[in-house]
C-alpha positions in Angstrom: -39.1 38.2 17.2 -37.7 40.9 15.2 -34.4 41.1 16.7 -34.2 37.5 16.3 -34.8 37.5 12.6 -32.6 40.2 12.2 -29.6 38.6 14.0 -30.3 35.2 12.1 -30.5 37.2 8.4 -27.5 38.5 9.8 -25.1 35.6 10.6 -26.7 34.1 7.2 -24.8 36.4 5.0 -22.5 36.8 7.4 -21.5 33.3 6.3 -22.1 33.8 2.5 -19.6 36.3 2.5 -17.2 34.2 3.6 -14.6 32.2 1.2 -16.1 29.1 0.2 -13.0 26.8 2.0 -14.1 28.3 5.3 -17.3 27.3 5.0 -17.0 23.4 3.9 -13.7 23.2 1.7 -15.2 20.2 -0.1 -18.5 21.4 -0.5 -19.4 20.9 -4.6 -16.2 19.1 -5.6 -14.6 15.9 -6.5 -11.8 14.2 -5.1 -9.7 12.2 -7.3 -7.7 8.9 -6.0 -4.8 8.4 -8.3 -3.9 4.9 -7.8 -0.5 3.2 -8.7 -1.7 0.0 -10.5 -3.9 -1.6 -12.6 -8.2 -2.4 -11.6 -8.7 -5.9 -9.4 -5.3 -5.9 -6.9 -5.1 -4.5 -3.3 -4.2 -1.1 -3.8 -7.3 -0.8 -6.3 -9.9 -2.4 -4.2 -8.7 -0.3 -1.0 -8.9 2.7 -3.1 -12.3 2.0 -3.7 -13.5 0.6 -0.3 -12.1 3.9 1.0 -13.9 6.0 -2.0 -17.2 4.7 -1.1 -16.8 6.3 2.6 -14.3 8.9 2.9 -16.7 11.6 1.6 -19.2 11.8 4.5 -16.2 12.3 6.7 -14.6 15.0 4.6 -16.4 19.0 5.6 -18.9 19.0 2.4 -19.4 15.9 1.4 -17.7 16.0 -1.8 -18.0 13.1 -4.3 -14.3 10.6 -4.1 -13.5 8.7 -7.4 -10.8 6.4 -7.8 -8.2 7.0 -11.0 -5.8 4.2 -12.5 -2.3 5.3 -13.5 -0.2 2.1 -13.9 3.4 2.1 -14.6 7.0 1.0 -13.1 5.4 -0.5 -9.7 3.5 3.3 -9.2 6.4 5.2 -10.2 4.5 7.1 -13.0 1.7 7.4 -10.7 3.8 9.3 -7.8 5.8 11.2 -10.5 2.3 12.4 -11.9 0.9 13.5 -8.2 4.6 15.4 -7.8 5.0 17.2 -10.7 2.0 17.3 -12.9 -1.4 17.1 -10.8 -3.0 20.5 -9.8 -1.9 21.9 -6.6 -5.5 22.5 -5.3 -5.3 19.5 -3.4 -8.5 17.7 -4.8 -5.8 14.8 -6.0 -4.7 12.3 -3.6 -2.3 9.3 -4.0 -2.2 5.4 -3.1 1.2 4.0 -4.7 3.3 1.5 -4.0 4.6 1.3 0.0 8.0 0.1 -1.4 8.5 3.4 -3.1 10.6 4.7 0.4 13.4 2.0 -0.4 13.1 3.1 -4.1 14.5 6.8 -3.0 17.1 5.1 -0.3 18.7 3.0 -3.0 18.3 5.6 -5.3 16.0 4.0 -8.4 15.7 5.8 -12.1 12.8 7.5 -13.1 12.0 8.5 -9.6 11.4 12.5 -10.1 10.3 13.3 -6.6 11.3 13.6 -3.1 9.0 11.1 -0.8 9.6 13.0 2.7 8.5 16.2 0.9 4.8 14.5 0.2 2.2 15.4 2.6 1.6 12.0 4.4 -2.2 11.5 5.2 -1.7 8.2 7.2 -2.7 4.6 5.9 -5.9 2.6 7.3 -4.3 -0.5 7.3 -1.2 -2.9 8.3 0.0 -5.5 5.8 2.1 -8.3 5.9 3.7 -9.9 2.5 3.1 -13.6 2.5 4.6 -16.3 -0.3 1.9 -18.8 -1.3 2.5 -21.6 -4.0 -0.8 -23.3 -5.5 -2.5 -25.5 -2.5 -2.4 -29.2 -5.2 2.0 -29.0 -5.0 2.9 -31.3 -2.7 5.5 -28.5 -0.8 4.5 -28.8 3.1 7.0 -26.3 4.9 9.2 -23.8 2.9 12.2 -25.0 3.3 11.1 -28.0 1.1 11.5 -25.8 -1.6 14.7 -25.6 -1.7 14.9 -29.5 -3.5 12.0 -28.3 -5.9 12.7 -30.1 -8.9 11.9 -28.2 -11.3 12.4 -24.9 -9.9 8.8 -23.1 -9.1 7.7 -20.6 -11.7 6.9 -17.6 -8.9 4.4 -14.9 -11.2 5.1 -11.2 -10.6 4.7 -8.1 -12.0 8.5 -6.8 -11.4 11.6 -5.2 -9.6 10.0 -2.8 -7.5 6.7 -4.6 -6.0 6.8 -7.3 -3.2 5.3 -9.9 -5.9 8.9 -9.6 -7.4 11.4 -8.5 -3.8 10.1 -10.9 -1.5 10.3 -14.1 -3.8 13.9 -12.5 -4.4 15.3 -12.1 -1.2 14.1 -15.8 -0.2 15.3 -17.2 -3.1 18.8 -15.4 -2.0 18.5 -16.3 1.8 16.4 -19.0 1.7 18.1 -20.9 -0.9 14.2 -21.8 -2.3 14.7 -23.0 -6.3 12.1 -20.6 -7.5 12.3 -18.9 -11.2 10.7 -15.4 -10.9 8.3 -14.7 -14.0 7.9 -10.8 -14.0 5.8 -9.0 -16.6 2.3 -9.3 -15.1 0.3 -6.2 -15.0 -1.4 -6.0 -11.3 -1.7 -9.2 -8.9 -4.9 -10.0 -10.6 -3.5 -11.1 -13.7 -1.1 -13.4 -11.7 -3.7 -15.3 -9.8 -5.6 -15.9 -13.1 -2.1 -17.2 -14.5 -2.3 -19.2 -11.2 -5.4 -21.0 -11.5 -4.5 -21.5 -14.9 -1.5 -23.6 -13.6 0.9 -21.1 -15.8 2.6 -20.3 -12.9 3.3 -21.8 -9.5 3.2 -19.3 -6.9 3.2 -15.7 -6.2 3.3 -13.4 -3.1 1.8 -10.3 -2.3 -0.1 -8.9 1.1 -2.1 -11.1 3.2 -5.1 -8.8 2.1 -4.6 -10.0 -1.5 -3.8 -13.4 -0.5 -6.5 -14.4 2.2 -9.5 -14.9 -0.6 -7.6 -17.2 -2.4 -6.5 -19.4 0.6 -10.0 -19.2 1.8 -10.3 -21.3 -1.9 -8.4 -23.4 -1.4 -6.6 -22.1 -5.0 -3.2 -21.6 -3.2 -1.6 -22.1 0.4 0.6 -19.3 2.6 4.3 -21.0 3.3 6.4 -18.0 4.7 5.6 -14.3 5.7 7.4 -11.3 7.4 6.3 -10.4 11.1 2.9 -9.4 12.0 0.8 -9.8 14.9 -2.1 -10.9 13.4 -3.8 -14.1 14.7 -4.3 -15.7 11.8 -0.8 -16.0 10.4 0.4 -17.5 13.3 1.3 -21.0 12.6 2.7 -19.3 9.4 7.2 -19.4 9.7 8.4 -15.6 9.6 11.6 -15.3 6.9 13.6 -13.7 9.9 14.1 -16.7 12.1 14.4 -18.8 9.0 18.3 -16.8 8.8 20.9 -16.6 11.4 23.2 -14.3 9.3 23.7 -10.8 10.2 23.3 -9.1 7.2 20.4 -11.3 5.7 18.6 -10.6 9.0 19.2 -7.0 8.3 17.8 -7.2 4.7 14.9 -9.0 5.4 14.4 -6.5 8.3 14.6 -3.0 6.1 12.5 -5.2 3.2 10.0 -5.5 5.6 9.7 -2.2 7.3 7.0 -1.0 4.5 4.4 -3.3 5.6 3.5 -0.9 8.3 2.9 1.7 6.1 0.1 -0.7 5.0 -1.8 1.1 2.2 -0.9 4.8 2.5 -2.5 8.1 1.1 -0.5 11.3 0.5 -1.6 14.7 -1.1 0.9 16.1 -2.9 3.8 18.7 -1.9 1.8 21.9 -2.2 -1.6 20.6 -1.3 -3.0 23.3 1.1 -2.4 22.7 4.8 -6.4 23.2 5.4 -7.2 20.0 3.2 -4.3 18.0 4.1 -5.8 18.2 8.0 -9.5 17.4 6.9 -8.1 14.5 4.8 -5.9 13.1 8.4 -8.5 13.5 10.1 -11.2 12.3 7.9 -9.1 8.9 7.2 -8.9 8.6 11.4 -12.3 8.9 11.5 -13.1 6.1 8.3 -10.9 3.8 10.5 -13.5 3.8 13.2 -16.5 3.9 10.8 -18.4 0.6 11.3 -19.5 0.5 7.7 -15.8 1.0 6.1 -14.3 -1.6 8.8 -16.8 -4.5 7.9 -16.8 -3.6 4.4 -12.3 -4.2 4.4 -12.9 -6.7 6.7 -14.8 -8.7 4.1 -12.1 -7.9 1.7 -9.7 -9.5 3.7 -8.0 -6.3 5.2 -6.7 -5.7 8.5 -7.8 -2.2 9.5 -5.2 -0.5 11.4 -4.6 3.5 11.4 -1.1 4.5 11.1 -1.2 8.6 11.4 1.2 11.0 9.5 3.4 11.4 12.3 3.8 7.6 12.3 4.2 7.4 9.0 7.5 10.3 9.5 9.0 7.9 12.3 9.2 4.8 9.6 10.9 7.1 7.3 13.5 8.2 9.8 13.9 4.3 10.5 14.7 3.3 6.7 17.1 6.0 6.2 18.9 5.6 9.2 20.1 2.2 8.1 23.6 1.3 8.5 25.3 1.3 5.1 26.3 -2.1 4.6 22.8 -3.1 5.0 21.8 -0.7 2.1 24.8 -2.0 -0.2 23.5 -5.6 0.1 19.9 -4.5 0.5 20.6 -2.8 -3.7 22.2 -6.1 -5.0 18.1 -7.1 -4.7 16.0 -4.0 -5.1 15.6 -2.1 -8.0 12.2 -1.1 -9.8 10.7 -1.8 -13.1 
């Protein structure tokens, strides 16, 4: 019994002696999710949804709080995690998906490198959708094109798909829409919605689905997706038969597998950037996170780092006359 005690006494500070990473990394501290845009749109409320579970997955339990940084469609936000934030690795980022064609078309104000961000994966899949209020009298999308007047389409600018996918249809669709930019998050466009300030806006299907549920607005075109419930929705693709618009709409598009995704930034430790990986697999197959972004509306879907590399490799391996058409309607704000 001796022995025993001795050994266990022992291993015990055995253990204390050890660094305090080696023992639980997380153990005592507070991770911080700097988020690209405002409180109330679908970056914020996965932010949170993910803050409220990610901890008990992380070695030590730490404490996960969500921090607002809006500004040029999460350009400040990503500059911020790049340059400024600690490099301890207690920061991690949720910005704008679109950011990637920011860098290939080679946007101002973006001081950073996105393949040198440590990609933690993303726990969902989105799909932009374009709904106009559900009380127009616009049955298929190609109706728009005779709107008389032209559709006031709310946004919050160059940059975000609230602005780019409006944009692009408007271009290859030949829809009579008039773009309002300006708004500060989604949430402010909705109100400006039900207020009947503007017509229409897009944004994900997880941002969209609780107002169609309404009844406030109604989904008229989407990019691809396999998701069941879009299906008797048109896809913009097959609305085109040009080469080059095909093309556009297919790099605009490629984002929406990136879903919602997290990074730490370039000289996070390795150690943390594997917990966080694997912690945001594991919060993918947590029953409590999935039925709590189910009831938000989102599709949960993990899409790991390595995934996350072989999109990037897709975007800038487009051919270049794709990209030179692709910049006459991308640019950030």
């Amino acid at each position: 019994m001796r022995r025993t005690v001795v050994v266990g006494l022992t291993v015990l500070a055995l253990l204390a002696a050890l660094p305090a990473g080696a023992q639980a990394p997380f153990s005592g501290k507070t991770v911080t999710i700097l988020v690209g845009y405002t409180p109330g749109g679908g970056y914020d409320r996965m932010a949170r949804i993910v803050a409220r579970h990610l901890g008990r997955h992380l070695p030590g339990n730490p404490t996960v709080v969500v921090q607002n940084m809006p500004g040029a469609n999460s350009i400040v936000a990503a500059n911020h995690l790049y340059n400024v934030a600690r490099a301890d690795g207690f920061m991690i980022g949720l910005f704008n998906r679109n950011l990637i064609l920011g860098q290939l078309v080679g946007v101002e104000g973006m001081r950073l490198d996105m393949r040198r961000f440590q990609w933690i994966g993303s726990p969902a899949e989105e799909t932009d959708v374009f709904a106009i209020r559900a009380d127009l009298p616009y049955r298929h999308v190609l109706d728009l094109r005779r709107a008389d007047p032209p559709l006031a389409i709310g946004a919050t600018g160059p940059g975000a798909n609230t602005y780019d996918f409006p944009l692009v249809l408007k271009a290859f669709l030949k829809l009579n829409l008039r773009i309002i930019s300006g708004y500060p998050g989604s949430a402010d466009i909705m109100l400006a919605i039900e207020r009947k300030e503007v017509d229409g806006r897009a944004g994900s299907w997880s941002s969209l689905k609780p107002f169609v549920q309404r009844g406030l607005i109604k989904p008229m075109v989407r990019t691809p997706s396999a998701n069941p419930e879009l299906r008797g929705i048109p896809v913009d693709q097959d609305l085109v038969t040009e080469a080059v618009a095909k093309g556009v709409l297919k790099l605009r598009a490629v984002p929406n597998k990136l879903g919602r995704p997290f990074v730490a930034g370039p000289a996070a430790p390795a150690e943390l950037v594997r917990a966080y990986r694997e912690a945001l697999r594991k919060l993918t197959q947590d029953r409590e996170f999935v039925a709590e972004a189910e009831r938000a509306g989102v599709e949960v879907s993990f899409t790991s780092a390595e995934e996350i590399q072989k999109m990037f490799d897709e975007v800038f391996a487009t051919p270049p006359g794709i990209v030179r058409v692709f910049k006459e309607f991308f640019r950030f704000e």
